[in-house]
N, CA, C and O of each residue as an XYZ file, in Angstrom:
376
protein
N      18.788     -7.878     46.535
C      17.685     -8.676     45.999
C      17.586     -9.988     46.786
O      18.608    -10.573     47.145
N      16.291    -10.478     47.070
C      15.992    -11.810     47.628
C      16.523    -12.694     47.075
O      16.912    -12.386     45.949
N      16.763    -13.911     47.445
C      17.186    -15.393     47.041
C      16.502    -16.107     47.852
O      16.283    -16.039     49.062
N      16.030    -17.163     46.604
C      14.591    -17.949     47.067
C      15.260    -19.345     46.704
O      15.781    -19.689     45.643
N      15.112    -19.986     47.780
C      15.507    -21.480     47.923
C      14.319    -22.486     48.485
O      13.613    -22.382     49.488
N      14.370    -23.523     47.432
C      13.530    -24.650     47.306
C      13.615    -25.706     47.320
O      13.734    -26.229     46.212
N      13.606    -26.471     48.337
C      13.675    -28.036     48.584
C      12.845    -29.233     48.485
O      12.097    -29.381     49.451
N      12.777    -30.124     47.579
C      11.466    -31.264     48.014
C      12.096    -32.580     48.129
O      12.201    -33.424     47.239
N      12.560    -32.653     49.519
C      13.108    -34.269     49.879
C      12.090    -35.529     49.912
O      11.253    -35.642     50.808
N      12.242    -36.529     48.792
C      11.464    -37.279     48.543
C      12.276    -38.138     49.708
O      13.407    -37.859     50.108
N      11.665    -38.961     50.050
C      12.272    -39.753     51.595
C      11.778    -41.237     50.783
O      10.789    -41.399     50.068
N      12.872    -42.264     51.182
C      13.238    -43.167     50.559
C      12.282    -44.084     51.434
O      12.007    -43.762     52.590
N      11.729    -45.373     50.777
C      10.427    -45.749     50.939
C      10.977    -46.697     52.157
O      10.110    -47.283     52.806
N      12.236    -46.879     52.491
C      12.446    -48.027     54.024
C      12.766    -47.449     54.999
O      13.080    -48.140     55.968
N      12.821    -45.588     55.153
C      13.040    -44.963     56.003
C      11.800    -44.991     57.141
O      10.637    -45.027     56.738
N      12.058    -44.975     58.378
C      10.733    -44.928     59.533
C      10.161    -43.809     59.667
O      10.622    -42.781     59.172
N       9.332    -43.842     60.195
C       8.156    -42.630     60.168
C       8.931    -41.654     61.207
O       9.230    -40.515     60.847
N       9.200    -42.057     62.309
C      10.085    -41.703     63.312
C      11.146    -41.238     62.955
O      11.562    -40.525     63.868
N      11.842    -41.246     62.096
C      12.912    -40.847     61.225
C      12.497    -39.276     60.401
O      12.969    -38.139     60.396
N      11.647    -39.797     59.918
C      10.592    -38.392     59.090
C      10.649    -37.292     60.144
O      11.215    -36.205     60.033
N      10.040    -37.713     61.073
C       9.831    -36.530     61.907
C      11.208    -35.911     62.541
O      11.435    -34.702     62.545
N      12.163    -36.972     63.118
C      13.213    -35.989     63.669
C      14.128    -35.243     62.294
O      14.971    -34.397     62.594
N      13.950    -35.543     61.035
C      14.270    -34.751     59.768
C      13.682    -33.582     59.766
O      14.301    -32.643     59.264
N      12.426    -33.370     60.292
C      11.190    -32.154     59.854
C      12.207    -31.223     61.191
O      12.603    -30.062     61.094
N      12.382    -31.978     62.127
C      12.350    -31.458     63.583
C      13.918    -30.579     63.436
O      14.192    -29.402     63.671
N      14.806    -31.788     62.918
C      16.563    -30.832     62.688
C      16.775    -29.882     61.699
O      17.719    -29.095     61.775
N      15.723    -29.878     60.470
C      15.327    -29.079     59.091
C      14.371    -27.696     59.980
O      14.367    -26.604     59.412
N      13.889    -27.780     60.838
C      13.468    -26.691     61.531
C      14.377    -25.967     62.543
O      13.973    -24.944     63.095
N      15.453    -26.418     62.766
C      16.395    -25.553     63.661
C      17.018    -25.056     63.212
O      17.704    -24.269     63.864
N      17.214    -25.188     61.692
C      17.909    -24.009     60.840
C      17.700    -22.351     60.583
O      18.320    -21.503     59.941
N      16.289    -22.347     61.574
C      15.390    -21.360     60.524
C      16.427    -20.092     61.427
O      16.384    -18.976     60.910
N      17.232    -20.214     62.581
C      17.324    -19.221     63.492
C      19.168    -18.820     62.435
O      19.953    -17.983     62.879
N      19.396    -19.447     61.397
C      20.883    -18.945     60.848
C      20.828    -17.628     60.072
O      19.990    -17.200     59.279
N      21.829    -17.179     60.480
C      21.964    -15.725     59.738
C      21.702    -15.613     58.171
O      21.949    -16.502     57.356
N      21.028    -14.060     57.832
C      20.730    -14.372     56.682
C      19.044    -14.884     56.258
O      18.411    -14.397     55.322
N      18.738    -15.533     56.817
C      17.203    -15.859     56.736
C      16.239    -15.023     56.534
O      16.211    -14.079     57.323
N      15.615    -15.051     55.912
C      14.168    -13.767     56.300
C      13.293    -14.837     56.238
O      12.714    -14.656     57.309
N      12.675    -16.015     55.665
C      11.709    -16.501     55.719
C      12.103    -18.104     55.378
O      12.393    -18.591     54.285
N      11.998    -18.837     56.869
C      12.378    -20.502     56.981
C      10.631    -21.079     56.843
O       9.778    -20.610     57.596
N      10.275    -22.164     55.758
C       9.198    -23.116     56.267
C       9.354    -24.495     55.818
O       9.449    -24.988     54.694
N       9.353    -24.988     57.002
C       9.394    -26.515     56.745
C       8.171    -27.478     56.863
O       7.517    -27.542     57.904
N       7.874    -28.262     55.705
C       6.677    -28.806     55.998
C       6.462    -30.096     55.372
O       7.271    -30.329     54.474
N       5.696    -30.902     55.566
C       5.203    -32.497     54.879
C       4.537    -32.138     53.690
O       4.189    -30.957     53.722
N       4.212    -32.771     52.581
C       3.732    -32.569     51.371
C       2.260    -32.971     51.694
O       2.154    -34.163     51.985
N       1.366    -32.420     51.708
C       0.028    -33.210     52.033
C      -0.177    -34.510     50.659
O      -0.645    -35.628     50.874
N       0.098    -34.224     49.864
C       0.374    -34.956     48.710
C       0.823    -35.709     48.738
O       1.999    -35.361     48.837
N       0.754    -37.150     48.715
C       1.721    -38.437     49.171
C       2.041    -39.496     48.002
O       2.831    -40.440     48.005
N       1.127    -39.010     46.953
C       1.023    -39.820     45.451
C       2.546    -40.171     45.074
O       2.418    -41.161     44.354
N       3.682    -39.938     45.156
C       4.706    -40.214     45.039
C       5.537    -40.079     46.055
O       6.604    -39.470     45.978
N       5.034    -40.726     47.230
C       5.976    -40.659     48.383
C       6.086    -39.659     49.367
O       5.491    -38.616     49.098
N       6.560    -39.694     50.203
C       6.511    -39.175     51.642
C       7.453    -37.567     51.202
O       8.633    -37.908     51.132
N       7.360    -36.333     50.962
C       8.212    -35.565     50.697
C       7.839    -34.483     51.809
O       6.805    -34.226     52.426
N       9.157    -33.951     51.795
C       9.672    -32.951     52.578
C       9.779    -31.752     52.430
O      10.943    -31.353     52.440
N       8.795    -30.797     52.255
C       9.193    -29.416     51.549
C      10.077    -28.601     52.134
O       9.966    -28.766     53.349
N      11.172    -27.542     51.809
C      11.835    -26.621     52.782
C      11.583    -25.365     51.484
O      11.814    -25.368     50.275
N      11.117    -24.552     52.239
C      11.126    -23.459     51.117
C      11.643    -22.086     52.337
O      11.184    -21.878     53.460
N      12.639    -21.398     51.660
C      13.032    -20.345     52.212
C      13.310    -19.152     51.259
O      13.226    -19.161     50.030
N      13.684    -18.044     52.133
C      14.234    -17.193     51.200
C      15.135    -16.532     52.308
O      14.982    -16.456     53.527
N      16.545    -15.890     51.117
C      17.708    -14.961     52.499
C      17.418    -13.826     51.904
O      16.547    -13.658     51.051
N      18.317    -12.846     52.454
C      18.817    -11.935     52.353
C      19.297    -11.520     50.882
O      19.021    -10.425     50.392
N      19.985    -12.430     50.280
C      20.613    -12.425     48.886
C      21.520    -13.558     48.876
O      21.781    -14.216     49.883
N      22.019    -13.783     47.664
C      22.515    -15.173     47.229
C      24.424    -15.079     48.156
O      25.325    -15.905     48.007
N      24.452    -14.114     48.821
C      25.592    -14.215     49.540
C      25.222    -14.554     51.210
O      26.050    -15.006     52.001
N      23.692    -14.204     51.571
C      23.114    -15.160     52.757
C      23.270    -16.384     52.446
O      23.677    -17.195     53.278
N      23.013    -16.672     51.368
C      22.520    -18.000     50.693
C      23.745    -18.562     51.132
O      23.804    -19.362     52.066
N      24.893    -18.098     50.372
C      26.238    -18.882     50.135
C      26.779    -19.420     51.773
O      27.119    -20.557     52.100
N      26.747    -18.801     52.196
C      26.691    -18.717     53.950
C      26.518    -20.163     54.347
O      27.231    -21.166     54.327
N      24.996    -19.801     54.802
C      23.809    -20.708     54.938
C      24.248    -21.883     54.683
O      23.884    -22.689     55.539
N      25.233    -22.572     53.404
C      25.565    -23.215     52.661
C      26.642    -23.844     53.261
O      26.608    -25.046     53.527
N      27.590    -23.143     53.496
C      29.113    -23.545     54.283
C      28.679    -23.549     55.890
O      29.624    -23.815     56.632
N      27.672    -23.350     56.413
C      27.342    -23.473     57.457
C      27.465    -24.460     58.268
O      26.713    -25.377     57.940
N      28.346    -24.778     59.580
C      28.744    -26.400     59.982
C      26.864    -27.074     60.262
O      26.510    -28.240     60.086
N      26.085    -26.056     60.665
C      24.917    -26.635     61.262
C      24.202    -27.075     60.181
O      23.423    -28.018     60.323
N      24.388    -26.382     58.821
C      23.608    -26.671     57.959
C      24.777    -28.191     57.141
O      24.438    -28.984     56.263
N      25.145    -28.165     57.340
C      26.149    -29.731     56.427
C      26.091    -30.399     57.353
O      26.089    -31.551     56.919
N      26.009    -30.423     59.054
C      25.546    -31.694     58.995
C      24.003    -32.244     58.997
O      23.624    -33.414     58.943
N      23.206    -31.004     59.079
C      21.650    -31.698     58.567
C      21.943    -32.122     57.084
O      21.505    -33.244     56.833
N      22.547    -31.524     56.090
C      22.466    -31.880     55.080
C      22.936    -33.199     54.636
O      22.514    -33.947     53.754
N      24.042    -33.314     55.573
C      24.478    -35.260     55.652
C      23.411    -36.093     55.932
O      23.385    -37.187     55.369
N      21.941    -35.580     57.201
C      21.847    -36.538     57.410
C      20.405    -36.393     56.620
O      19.435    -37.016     57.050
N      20.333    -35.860     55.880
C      18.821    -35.482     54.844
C      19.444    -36.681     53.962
O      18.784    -37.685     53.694
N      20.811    -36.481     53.525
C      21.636    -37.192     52.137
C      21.338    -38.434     52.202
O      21.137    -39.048     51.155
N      21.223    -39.224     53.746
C      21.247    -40.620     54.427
C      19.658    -41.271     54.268
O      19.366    -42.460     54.394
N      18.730    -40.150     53.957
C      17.097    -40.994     54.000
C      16.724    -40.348     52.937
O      15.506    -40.324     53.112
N      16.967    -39.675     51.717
C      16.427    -38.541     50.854
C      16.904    -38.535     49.440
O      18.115    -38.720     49.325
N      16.434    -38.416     48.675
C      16.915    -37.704     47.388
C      16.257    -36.101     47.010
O      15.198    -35.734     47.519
N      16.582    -35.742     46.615
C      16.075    -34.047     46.393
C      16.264    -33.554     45.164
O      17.206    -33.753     44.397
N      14.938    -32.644     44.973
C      15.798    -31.629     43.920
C      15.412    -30.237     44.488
O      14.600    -30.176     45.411
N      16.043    -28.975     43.895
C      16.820    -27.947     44.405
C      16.086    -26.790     43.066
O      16.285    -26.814     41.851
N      15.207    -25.849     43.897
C      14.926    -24.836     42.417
C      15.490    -23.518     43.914
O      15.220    -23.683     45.104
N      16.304    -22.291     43.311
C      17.082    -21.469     43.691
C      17.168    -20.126     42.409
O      17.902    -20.052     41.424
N      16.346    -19.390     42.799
C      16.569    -18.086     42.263
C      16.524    -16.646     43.044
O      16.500    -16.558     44.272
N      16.518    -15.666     42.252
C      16.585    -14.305     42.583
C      14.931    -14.141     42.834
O      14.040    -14.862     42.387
N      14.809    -12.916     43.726
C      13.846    -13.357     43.889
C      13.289    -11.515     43.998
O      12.108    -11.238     44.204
């Protein structure tokens, strides 16, 4: 069964625009990790509450997922999302 993972990084209001983008840019080199069937990374056209970051994917199953997770490439984007971002996280079966 699919596993569907959902990201919306609200980006903290003193972060640079220039910053935004190389986030979109290192959040897009993930898409090639094992396990993946469907990576999209994108800007919220919606800006009413801030600059956000969508990542919506889906794996293989919640053991791609788990992967994906312990992944060195994926922890350290995830450090540096942690450094300009707050998030929340919707993750189901899919």
């Amino acid at each position: 069964m699919a596993y569907r993972h959902v990201v919306l990084f609200r980006i903290y209001d003193h972060v640079e625009e220039h910053d935004v983008a190389g986030a979109i840019d290192r959040l897009r080199t993930l898409a090639d990790l094992p396990g993946i069937v469907d990576w999209r990374i994108a800007r919220s056209a919606d800006e009413r509450k801030g600059r956000v970051i969508v990542e919506e994917a889906t794996f293989d199953d919640v053991d791609a997922f788990t992967a994906f997770r312990a992944h060195p490439r994926h922890q350290a984007v995830a450090a540096e999302m942690a450094a300009i971002s707050d998030w929340w996280i919707g993750d189901y079966d899919a």
